[in-house]
C-alpha positions as CSV (number, residue, x, y, z in Angstrom):
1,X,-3.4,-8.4,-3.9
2,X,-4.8,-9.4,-7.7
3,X,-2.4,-9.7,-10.2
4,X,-3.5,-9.1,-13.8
5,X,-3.5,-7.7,-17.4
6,X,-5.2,-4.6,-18.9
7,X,-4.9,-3.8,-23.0
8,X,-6.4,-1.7,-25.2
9,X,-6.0,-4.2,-28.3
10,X,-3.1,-2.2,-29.7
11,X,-2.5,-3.2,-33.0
12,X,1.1,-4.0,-34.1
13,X,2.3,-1.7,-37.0
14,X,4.7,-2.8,-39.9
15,X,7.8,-0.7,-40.8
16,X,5.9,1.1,-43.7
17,X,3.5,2.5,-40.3
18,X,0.7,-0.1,-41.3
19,X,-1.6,-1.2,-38.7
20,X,-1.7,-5.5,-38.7
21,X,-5.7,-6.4,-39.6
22,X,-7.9,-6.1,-36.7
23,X,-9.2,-9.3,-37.5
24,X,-5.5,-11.3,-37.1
25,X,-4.9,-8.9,-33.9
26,X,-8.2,-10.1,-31.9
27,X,-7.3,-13.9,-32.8
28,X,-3.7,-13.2,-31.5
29,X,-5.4,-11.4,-28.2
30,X,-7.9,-14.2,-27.4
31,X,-4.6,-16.3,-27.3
32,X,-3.1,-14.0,-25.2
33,X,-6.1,-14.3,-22.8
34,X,-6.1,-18.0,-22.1
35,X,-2.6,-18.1,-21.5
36,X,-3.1,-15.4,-18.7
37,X,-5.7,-17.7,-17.3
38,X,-3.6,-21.2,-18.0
39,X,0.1,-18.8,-16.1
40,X,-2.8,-18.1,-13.1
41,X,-3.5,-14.5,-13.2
42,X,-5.9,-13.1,-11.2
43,X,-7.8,-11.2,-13.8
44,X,-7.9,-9.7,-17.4
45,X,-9.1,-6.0,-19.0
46,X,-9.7,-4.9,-22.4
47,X,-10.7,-1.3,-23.4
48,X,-13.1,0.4,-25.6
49,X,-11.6,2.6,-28.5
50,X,-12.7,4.0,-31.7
51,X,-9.5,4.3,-33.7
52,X,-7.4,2.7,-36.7
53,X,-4.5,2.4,-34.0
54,X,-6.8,0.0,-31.5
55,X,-9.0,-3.2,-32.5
56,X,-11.5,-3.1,-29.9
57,X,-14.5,-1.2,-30.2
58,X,-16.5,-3.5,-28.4
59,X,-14.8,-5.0,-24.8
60,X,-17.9,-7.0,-24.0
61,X,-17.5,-9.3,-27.3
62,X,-14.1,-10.1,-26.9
63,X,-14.9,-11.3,-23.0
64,X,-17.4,-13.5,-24.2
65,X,-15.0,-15.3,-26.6
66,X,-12.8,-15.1,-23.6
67,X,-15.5,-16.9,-21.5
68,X,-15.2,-20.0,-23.6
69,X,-11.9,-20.5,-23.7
70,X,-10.9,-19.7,-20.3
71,X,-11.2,-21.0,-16.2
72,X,-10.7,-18.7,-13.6
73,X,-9.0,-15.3,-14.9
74,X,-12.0,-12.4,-14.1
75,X,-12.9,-10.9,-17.3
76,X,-13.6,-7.4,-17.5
77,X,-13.6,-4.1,-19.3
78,X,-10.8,-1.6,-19.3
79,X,-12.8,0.7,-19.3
80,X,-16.5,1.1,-20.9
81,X,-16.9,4.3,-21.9
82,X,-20.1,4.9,-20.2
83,X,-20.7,8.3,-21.6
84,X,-21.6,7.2,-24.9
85,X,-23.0,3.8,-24.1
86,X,-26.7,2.8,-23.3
87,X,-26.6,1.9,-19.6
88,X,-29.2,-0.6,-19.9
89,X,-27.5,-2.4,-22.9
90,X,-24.3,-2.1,-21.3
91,X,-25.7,-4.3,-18.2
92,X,-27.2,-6.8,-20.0
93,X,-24.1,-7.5,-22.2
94,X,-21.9,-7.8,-18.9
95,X,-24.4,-9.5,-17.0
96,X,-24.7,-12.2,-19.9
97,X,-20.7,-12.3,-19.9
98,X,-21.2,-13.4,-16.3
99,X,-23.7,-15.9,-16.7
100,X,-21.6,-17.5,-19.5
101,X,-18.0,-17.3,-17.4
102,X,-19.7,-18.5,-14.1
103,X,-19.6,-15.0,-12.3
104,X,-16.3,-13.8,-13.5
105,X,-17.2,-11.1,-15.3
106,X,-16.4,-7.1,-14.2
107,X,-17.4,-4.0,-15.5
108,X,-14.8,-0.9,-15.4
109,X,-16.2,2.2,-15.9
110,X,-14.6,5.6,-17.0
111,X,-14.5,8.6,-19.4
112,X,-12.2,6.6,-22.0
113,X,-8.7,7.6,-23.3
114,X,-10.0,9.4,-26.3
115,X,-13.7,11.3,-27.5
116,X,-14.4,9.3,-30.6
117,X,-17.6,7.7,-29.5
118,X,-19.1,10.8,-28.7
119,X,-19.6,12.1,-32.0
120,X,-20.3,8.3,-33.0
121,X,-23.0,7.9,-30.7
122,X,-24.3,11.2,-31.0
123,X,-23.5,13.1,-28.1
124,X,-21.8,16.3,-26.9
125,X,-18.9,17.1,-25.9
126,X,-20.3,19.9,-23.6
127,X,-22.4,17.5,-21.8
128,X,-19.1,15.4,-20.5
129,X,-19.6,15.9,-17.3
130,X,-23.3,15.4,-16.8
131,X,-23.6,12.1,-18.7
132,X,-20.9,10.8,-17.2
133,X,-22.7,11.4,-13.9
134,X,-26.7,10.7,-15.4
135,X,-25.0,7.1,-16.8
136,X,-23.0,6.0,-13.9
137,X,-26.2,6.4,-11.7
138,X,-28.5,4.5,-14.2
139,X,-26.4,1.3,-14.5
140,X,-25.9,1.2,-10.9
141,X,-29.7,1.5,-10.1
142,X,-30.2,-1.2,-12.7
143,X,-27.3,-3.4,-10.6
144,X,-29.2,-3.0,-7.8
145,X,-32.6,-3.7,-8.6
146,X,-34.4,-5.6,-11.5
147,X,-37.5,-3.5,-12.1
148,X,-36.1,0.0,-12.5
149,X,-38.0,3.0,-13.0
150,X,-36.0,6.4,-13.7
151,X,-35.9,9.5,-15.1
152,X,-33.2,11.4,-16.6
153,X,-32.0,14.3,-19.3
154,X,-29.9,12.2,-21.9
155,X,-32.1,9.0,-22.0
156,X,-35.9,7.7,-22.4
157,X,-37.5,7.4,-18.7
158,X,-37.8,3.7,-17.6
159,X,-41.1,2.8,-15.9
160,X,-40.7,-0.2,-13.8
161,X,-39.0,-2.1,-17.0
162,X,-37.1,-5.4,-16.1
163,X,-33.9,-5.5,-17.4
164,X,-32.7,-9.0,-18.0
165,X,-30.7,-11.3,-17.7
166,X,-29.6,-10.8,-14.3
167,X,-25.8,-11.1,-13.6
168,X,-24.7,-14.4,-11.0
169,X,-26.1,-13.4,-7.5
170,X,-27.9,-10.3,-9.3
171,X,-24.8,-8.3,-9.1
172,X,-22.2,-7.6,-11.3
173,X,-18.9,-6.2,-9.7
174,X,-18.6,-2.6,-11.2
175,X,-15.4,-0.7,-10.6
176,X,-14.4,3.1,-11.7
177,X,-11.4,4.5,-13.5
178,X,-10.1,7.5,-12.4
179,X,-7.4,9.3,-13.7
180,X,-6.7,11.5,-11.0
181,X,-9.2,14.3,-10.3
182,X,-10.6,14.6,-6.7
183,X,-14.1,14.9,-8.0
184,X,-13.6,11.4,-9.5
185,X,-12.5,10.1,-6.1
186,X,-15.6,11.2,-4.3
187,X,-17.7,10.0,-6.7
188,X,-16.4,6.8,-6.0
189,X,-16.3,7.0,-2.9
190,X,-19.8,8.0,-2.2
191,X,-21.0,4.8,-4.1
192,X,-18.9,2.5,-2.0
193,X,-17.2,1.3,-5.6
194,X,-13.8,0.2,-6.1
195,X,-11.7,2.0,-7.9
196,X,-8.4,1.9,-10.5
197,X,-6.0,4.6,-10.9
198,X,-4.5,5.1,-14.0
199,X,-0.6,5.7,-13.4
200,X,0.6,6.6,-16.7
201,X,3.4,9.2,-15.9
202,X,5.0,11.1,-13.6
203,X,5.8,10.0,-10.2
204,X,3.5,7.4,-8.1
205,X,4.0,9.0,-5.0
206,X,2.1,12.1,-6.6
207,X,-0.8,10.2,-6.6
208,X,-0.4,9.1,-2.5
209,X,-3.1,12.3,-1.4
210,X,-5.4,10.9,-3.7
211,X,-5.5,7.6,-2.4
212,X,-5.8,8.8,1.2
213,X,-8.5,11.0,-0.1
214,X,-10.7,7.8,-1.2
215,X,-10.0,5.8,1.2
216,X,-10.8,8.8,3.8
217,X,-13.9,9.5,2.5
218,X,-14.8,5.9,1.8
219,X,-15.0,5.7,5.3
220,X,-16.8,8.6,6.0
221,X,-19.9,7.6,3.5
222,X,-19.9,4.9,6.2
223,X,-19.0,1.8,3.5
224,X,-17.6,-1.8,4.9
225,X,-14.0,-1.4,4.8
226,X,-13.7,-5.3,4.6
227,X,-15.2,-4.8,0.6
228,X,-12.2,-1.6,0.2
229,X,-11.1,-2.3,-3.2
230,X,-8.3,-0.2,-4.9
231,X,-5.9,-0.6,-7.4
232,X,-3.2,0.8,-10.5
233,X,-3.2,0.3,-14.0
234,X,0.5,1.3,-15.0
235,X,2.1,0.7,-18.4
236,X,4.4,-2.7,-17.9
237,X,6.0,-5.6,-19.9
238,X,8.4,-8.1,-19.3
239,X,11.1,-9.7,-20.8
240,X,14.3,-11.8,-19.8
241,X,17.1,-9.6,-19.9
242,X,15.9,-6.5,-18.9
243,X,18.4,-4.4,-20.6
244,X,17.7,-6.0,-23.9
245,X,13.8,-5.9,-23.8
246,X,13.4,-2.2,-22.8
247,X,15.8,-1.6,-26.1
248,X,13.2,-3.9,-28.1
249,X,10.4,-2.5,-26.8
250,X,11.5,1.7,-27.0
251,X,10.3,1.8,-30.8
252,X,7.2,0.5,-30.3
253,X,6.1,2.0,-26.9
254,X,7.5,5.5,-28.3
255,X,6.0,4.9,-31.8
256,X,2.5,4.6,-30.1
257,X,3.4,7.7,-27.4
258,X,3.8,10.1,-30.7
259,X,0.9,9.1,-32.4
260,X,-1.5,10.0,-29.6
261,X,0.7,12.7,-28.7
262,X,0.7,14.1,-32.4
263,X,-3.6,14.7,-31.6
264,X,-2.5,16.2,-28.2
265,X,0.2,18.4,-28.6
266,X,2.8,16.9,-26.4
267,X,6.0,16.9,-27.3
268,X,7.7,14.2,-29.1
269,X,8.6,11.2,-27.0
270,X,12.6,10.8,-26.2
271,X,14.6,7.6,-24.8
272,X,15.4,9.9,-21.4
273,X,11.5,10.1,-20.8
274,X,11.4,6.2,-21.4
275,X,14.2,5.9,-18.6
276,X,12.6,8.1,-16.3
277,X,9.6,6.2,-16.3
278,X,11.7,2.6,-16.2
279,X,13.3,4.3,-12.9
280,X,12.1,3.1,-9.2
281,X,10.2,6.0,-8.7
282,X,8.7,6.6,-12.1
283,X,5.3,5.1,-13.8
284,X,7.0,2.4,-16.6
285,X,7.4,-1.2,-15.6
286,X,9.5,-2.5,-18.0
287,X,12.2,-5.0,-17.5
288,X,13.0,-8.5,-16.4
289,X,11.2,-10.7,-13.3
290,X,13.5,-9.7,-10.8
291,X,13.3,-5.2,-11.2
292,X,9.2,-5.7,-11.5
293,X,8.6,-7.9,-8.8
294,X,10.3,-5.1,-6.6
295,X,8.4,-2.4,-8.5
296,X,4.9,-4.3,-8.1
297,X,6.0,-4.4,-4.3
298,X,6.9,-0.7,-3.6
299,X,3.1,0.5,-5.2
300,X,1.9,-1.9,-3.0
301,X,3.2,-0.5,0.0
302,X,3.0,3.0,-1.3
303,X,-0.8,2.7,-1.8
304,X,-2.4,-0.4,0.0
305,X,-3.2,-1.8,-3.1
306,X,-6.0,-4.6,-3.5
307,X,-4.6,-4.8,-7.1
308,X,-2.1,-4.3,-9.5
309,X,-3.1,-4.3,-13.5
310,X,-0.2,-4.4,-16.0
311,X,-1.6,-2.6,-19.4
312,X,0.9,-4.5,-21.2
313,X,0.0,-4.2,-24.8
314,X,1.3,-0.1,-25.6
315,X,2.2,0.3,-29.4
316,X,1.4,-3.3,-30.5
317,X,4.0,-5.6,-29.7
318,X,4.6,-8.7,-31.3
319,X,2.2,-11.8,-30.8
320,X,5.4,-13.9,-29.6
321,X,7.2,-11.0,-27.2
322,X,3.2,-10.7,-26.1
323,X,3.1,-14.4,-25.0
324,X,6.2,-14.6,-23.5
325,X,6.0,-11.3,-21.4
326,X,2.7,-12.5,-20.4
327,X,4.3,-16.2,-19.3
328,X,6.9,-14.2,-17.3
329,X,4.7,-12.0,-15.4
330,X,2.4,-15.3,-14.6
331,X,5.2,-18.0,-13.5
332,X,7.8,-15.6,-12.3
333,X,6.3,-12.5,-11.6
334,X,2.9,-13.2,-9.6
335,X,4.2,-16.0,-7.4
336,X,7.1,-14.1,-6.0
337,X,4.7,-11.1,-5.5
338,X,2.0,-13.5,-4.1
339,X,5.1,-15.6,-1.5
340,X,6.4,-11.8,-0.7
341,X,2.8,-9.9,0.5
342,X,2.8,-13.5,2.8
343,X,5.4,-13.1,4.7
């Protein structure tokens, strides 16, 4: 099973409920990246937003600073917001990404969190569904071939353009995002492409019929089960003591829960939903090495997992607390996990 990090570039906010400037936030991150790659994890995510509260707009130029400065660690998106996004732009940015890192670049596709770059880029809200769908099948024709000629409702028809560069081997792993609808799942499935689930509350187990569902009809679209891929993205961080960082990191991760929640009309976030979550079965993994290695383990065998991503930046937490939580899930974390699914 990969071990890795997913973020969204939160930014950190001061006690007056000013957000840190983005620029001093994507210096702090690209340090956070090359220590994931110098602690030995497996692979790294960064999302797309459009928002005061996030500093990324643009995952693919923050991989290819990543490139530089890093060895082995995968670099990919957490997700792309393909919806809004240029399908043919979007493969050559990741397919330069890989030619820079030596083939270690991925592309995560999904919907997005939030619907900021629709009205950015011009689209509609109405059409959700359909260019999700249109998109999706563009960039994988373009994966799969170098001359592409298409037609579609949302973009200019291609007639046999080349779209360069090429990604290493002419193929750029693409994964999908889901966060737990069935029509999702099949889409997946019927492409043969690996997919993440987002975990972000409730109870795992609740999402155990989906993953029978993809796997299920993964087989039945008659795709090599030796190249089944699936993993979770699930809200983690790490810290020594566990007691003491889950006290730490309660204002920040429910500062960040009640200002998304304020646009979505949930209800305001309360320490007994934070311990919930932070229980065996709930969707928080937040504590020392010792309660997330056990954690890690039980979605593994809950699911099957082929990989576990840790979105380990909610709210903005400090640069340092950032480093070392990072350090922990690398040199404790990962090799007990790693000795453990041995044995």
């Amino acid at each position: 099973m990969e071990l890795g990090i997913g973020m969204f570039g939160d930014n950190h906010y001061d006690k007056d409920g000013k957000p840190q400037p983005a620029g001093q936030r994507l210096r702090e991150l690209l340090e956070e990246i090359k220590l994931m790659d110098e602690a030995g994890l497996d692979f790294f995510g960064i999302g797309e937003h459009h928002r005061p509260d996030y500093a990324v707009s643009t995952p693919e130029i923050i991989l290819a600073a990543a490139a530089g400065i890093t060895k082995t660690i995968k670099l990919g998106s957490a997700v792309s917001v393909i919806s809004s996004a240029d399908p043919v732009k979007l493969y050559q940015s990741f397919a330069t990404i890989d030619l820079i890192s030596n083939g270690r670049a991925e592309l995560v596709a999904g919907r997005g969190s939030f619907i900021e770059s629709f009205p950015l880029f011009g689209y509609d809200l109405k059409d959700y569904d359909e260019l999700f769908e249109e998109k999706l099948d563009l960039l994988l024709q373009i994966n799969n071939n170098e001359h592409i000629t298409w037609k579609g409702k949302f973009r200019p028809a291609l007639k046999n353009q080349q779209v360069l560069p090429r990604a290493v081997n002419d193929h750029l792993n693409i994964w999908v995002a889901v966060g737990g609808t069935p029509e999702s799942v099949m889409r997946a499935a019927k492409h043969g492409l690996p997919v993440i689930f987002a975990i972000i509350g409730g109870n795992p187990v609740q999402f155990k019929p989906l993953f029978n569902y993809y796997k299920e009809e993964y087989k039945r679209f008659g795709h090599d089960m030796k190249k089944f891929q699936v993993g979770v993205h699930m809200h983690a961080f790490f810290g020594d003591d566990s007691k003491k960082i889950a006290e730490e990191y309660y204002p920040v991760y429910s500062s960040q829960m009640n200002r998304v929640g304020a646009s979505r009309g949930w209800p305001p976030y309360h320490p007994n939903h934070y311990e919930a979550g932070r229980h065996r079965n709930g969707h928080l993994i937040i504590g020392d090495a010792s309660e997330a290695i056990d954690k890690i383990l039980h979605m593994q065998e809950l699911f099957g997992l082929t990989r576990f991503s840790a979105h380990m930046d909610v709210g903005g937490p400090s640069h340092i607390s950032m480093m070392r939580s990072i350090e922990i899930f690398g040199t404790k974390i990962a090799p007990k996990v790693r000795e453990a699914l041995k044995e």
